[in-house]
C-alpha positions in Angstrom: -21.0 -15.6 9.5 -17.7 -16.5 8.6 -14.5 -14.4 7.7 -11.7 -14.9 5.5 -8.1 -13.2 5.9 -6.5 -12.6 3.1 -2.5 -13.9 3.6 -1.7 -16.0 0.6 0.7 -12.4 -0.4 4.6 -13.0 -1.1 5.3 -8.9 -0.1 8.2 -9.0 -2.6 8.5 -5.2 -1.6 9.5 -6.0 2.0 11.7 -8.9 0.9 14.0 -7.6 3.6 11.9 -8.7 6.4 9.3 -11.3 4.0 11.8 -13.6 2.2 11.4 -16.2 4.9 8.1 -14.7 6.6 4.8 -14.1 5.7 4.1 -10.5 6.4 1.2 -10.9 8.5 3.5 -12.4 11.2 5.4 -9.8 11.3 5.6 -8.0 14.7 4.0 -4.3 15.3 4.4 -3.4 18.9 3.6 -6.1 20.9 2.1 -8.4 18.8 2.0 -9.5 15.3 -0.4 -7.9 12.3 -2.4 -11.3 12.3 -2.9 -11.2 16.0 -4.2 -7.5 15.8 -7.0 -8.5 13.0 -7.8 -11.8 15.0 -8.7 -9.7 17.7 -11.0 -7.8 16.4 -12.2 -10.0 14.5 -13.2 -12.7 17.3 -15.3 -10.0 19.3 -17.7 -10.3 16.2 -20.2 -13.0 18.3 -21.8 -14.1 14.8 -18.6 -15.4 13.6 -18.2 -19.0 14.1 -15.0 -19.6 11.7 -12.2 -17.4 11.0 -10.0 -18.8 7.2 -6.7 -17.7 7.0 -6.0 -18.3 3.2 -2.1 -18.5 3.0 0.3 -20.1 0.0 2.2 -23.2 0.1 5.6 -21.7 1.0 4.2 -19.9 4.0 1.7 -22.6 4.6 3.4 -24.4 7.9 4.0 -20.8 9.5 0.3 -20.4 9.9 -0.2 -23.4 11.0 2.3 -23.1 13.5 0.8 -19.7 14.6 -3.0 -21.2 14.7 -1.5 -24.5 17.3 -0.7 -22.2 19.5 -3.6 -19.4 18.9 -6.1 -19.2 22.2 -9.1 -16.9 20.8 -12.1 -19.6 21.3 -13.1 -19.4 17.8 -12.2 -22.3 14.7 -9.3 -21.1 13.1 -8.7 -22.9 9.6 -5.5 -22.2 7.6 -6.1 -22.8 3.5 -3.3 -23.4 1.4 -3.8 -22.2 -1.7 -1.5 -24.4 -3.5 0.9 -21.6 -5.1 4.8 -21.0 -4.8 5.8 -17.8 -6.1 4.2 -14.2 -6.6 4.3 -15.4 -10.5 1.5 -18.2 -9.8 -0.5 -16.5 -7.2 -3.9 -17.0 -7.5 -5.0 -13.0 -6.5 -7.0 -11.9 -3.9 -10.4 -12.2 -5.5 -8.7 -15.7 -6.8 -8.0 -16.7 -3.5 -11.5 -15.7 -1.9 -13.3 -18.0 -4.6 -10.9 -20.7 -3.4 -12.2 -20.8 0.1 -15.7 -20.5 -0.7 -15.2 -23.4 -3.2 -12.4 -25.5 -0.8 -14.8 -25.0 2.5 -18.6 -24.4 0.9 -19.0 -21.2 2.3 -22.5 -21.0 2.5 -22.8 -18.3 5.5 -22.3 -14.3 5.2 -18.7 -13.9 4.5 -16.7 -10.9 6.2 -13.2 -10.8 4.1 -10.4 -9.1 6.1 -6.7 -7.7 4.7 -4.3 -9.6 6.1 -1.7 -6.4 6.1 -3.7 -4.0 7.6 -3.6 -2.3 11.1 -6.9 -0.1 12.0 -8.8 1.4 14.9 -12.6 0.9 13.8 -14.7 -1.8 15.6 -15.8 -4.7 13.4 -18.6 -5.3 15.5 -19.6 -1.8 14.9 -19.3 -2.8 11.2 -21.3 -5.8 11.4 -24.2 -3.8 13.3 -24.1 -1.4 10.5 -24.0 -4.5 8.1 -27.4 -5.9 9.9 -29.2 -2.5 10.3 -28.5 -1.7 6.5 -29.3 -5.3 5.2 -27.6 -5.1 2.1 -23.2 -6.1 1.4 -20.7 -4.0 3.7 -17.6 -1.9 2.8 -15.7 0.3 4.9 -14.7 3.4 3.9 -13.2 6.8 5.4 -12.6 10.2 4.0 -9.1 10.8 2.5 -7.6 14.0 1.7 -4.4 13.2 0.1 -4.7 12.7 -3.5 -1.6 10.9 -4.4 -2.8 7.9 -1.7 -6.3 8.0 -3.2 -5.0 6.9 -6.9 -3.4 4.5 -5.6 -6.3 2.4 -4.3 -10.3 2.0 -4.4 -12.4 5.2 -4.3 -16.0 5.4 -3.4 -19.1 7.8 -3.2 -21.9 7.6 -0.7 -25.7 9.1 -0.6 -27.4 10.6 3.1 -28.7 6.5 3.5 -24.5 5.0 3.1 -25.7 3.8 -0.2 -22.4 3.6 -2.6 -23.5 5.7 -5.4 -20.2 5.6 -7.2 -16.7 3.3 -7.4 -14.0 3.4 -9.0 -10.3 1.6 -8.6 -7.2 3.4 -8.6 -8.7 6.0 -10.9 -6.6 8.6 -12.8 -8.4 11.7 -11.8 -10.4 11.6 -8.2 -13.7 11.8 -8.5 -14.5 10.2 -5.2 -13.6 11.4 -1.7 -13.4 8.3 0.1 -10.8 5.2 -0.2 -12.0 1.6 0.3 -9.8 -0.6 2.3 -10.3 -4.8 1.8 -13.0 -4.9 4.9 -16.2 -5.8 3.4 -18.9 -8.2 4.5 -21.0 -9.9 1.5 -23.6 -11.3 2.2 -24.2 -15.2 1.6 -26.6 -14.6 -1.7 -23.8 -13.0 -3.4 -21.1 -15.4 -2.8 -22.0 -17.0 -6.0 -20.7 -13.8 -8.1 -17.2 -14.7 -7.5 -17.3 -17.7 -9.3 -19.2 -16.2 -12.3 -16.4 -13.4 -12.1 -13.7 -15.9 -13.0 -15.8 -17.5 -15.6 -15.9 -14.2 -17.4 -12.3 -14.0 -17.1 -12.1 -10.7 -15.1 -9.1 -10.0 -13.0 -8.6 -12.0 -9.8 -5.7 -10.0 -8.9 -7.2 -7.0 -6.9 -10.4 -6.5 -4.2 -11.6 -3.8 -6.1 -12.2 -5.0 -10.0 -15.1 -6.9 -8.1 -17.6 -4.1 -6.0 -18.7 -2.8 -9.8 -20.0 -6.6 -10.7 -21.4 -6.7 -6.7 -22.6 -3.4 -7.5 -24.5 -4.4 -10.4 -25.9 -7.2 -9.0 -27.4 -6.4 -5.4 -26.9 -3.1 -2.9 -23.5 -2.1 -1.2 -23.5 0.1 1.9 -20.3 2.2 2.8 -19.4 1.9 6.4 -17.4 5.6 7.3 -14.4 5.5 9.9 -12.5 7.8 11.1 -10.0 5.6 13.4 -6.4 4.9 12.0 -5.7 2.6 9.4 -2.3 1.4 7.8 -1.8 -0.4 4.6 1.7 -2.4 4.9 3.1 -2.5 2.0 6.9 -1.4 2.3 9.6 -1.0 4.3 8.8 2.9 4.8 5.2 2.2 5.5 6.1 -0.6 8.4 8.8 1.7 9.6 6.3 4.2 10.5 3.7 1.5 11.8 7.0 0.5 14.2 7.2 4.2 15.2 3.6 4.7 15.7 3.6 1.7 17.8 6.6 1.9 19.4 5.0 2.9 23.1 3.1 -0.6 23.5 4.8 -2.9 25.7 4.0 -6.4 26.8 
């Protein structure tokens, strides 16, 4: 298995702190948001290869960060090649390029590269294995203003997602979709016939209807924390929450 995090963002709404710093090297606690995904991410023992799919203007400060990374796993940084938010490639965009740029041929876990959260992604991946069919996690959200916002999904009694839909105007589903999915190696193919169709590259969730359509998705159910960093407000209260770690 490999895993790509997705870092390629320019975070234009945290310009503040982002201008001149990719915002998955920014600190929370005691250590940045990159270092808390890594973590996780390395106690997976089927992952041999973690890609860290960056842009060109923040290029040489993931490189920087993976010389001096010690996690005992091959860390490859990607540059996708783009120089402002107006070029970007998208997230789906820059997922095809790894699997193009590296020939991904393995199952492919795809991580948020501005996301803190709680759950175990080993726990994930057993629930991955024991349902042998693509990953997603999901976890049951009350507030309906944040579920508009982002992905929504149904599940039946066997975790099977029995309904999807992104950013929708009325809620229909009672569960949002962070970007932590696992697809598995068969599929990996559908995101290259997704750009051939022209379909938006921009955002994680356009694509689970076409993975939908083509093979069985499981929803993985949390209930640890999770944060989306996305503004100033948001990373302010990720500083407050972990303001009690220390080195």
């Amino acid at each position: 298995m490999k895993a790509i995090i997705l870092a390629a963002g320019y975070a234009t709404k945290l310009y503040l702190l982002t201008k001149n710093r990719p915002k998955p090297l920014l600190k929370v606690g005691n250590q940045t948001i990159l270092d808390s995904i890594v973590e996780k991410i390395v106690a997976v023992k089927e992952l041999d290869e973690i890609f860290i799919v960056t842009n060109d203007k923040f290029h040489t400060h993931f490189e920087e960060w993976a010389k001096e990374a010690t996690y005992g796993i091959k860390l490859t940084v990607i540059n996708d090649g783009t120089l402002s938010n107006e070029d970007r490639l998208g997230a789906l965009g820059d997922i095809h390029f790894v699997i193009e740029q590296a020939k991904v041929e393995d199952d492919l876990m795809i991580a948020a590269g501005d996301n803190l959260f709680g759950f175990s992604l080993v726990d994930l991946v057993s629930f991955y294995k024991a349902h042998e069919g693509n990953a997603i996690s999901i976890y049951k959200k009350d507030d309906l203003k944040q579920l508009i916002r982002g992905d929504t999904a149904n599940i039946d009694e066997n975790c099977k997602i029995i309904g999807f839909e992104e950013k929708p105007t009325n809620v229909n589903y009672p569960y949002a979709v962070p970007t932590f999915y696992i697809i598995q190696k068969e599929g990996l193919t559908l995101f290259n016939d997704y750009r051939k169709e022209g379909y938006n590259m921009d955002a994680n969730g356009t694509f689970i209807p076409c993975l939908l359509d083509h093979s069985t998705v499981y929803g993985y159910v949390f209930d640890e924390y999770r944060y989306d960093i996305g503004t100033l407000e948001s990373y302010e209260q990720v500083q407050k929450r972990f303001a009690n770690i220390k080195d």
